[in-house]
C-alpha positions as a Markdown table, in Angstrom:
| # | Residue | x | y | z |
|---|---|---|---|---|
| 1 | Unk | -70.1 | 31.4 | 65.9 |
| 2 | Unk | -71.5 | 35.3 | 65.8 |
| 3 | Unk | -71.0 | 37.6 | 68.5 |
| 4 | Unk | -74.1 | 39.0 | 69.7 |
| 5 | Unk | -73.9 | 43.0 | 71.6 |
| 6 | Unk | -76.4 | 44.2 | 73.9 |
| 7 | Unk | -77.5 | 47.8 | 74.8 |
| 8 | Unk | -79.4 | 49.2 | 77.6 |
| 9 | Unk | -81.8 | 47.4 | 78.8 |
| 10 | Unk | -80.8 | 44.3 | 76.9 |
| 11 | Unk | -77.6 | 43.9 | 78.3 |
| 12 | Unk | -78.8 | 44.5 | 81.8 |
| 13 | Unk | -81.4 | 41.6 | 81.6 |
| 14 | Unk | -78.8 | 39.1 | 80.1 |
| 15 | Unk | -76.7 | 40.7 | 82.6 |
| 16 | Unk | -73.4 | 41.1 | 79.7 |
| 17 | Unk | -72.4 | 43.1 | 77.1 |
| 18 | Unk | -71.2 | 40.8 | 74.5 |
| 19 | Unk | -71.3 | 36.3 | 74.5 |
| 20 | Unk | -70.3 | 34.3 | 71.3 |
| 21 | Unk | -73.6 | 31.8 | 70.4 |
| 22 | Unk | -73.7 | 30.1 | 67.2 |
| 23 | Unk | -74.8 | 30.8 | 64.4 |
| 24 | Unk | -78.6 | 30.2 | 63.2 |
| 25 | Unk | -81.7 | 31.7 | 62.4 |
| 26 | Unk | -82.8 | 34.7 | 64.4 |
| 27 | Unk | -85.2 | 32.6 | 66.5 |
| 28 | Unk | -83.1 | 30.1 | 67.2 |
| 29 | Unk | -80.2 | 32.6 | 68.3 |
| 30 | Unk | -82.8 | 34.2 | 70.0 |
| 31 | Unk | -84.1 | 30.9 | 71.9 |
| 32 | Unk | -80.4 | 30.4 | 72.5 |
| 33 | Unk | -80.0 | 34.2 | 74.3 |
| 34 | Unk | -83.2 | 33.0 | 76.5 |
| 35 | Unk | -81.8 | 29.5 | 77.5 |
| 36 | Unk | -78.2 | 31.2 | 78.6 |
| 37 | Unk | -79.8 | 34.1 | 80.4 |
| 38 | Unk | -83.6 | 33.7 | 81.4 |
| 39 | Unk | -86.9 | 34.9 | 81.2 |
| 40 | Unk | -85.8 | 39.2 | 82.1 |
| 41 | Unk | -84.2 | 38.9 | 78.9 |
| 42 | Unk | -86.5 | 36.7 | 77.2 |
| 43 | Unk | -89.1 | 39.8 | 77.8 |
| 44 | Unk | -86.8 | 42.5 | 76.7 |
| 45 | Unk | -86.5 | 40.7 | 73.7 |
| 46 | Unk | -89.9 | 41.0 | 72.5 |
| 47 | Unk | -89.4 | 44.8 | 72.3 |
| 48 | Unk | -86.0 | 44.5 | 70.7 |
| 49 | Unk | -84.8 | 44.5 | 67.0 |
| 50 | Unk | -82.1 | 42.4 | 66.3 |
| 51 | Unk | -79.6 | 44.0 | 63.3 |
| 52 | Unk | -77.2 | 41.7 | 62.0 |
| 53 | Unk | -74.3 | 43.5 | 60.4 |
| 54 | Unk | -77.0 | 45.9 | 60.2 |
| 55 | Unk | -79.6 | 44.6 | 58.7 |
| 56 | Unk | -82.8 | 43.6 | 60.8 |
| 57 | Unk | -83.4 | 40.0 | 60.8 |
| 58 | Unk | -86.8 | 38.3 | 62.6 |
| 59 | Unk | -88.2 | 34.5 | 62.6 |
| 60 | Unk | -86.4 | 32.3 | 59.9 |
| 61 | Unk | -83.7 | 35.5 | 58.4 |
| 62 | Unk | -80.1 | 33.7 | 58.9 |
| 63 | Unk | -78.1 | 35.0 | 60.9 |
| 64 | Unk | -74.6 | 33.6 | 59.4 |
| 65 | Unk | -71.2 | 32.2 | 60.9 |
| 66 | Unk | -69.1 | 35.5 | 61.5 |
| 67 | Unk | -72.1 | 37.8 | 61.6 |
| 68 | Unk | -72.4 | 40.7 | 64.9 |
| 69 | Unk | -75.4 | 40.7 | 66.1 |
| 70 | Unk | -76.6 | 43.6 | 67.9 |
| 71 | Unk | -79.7 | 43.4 | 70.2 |
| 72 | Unk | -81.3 | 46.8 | 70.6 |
| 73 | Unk | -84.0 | 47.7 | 72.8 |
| 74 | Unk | -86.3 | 51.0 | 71.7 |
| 75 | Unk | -84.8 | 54.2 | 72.7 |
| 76 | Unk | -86.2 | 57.3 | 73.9 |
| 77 | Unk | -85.2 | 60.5 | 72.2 |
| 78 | Unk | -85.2 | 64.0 | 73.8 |
């Protein structure tokens, strides 16, 4: 399992803060995040970057057993 985190507008579309999905590639954790919470988050997604421990993962990148997943959407600075 990972533990995936999402901010702003992320966490308002899935409509949670943090869920436990298995482990996988990013796509298929991402496919996962759509089937549990809809199509809101499914188009927040495309905007978002997806760190794992930090580091960005996209497409095939694993995202391992263990890892925290954090699902940002683009912030506005000021």
């Amino acid at each position: 399992m990972i533990t995936v985190r999402y901010f702003a507008a992320a966490a308002e579309a899935a409509g949670i803060d943090t869920e436990q999905l298995a482990a996988g590639s990013a796509a298929q954790v991402s496919a996962a995040m759509v089937a549990a919470h809809g199509s809101d988050l499914d188009r927040v997604l495309a905007r978002c970057a997806l760190l794992a421990d930090g580091v960005r993962v996209e497409g095939d990148d694993p995202v391992p057993r263990g890892a925290t997943l954090d699902v940002l959407p683009p912030f506005a600075g000021g």
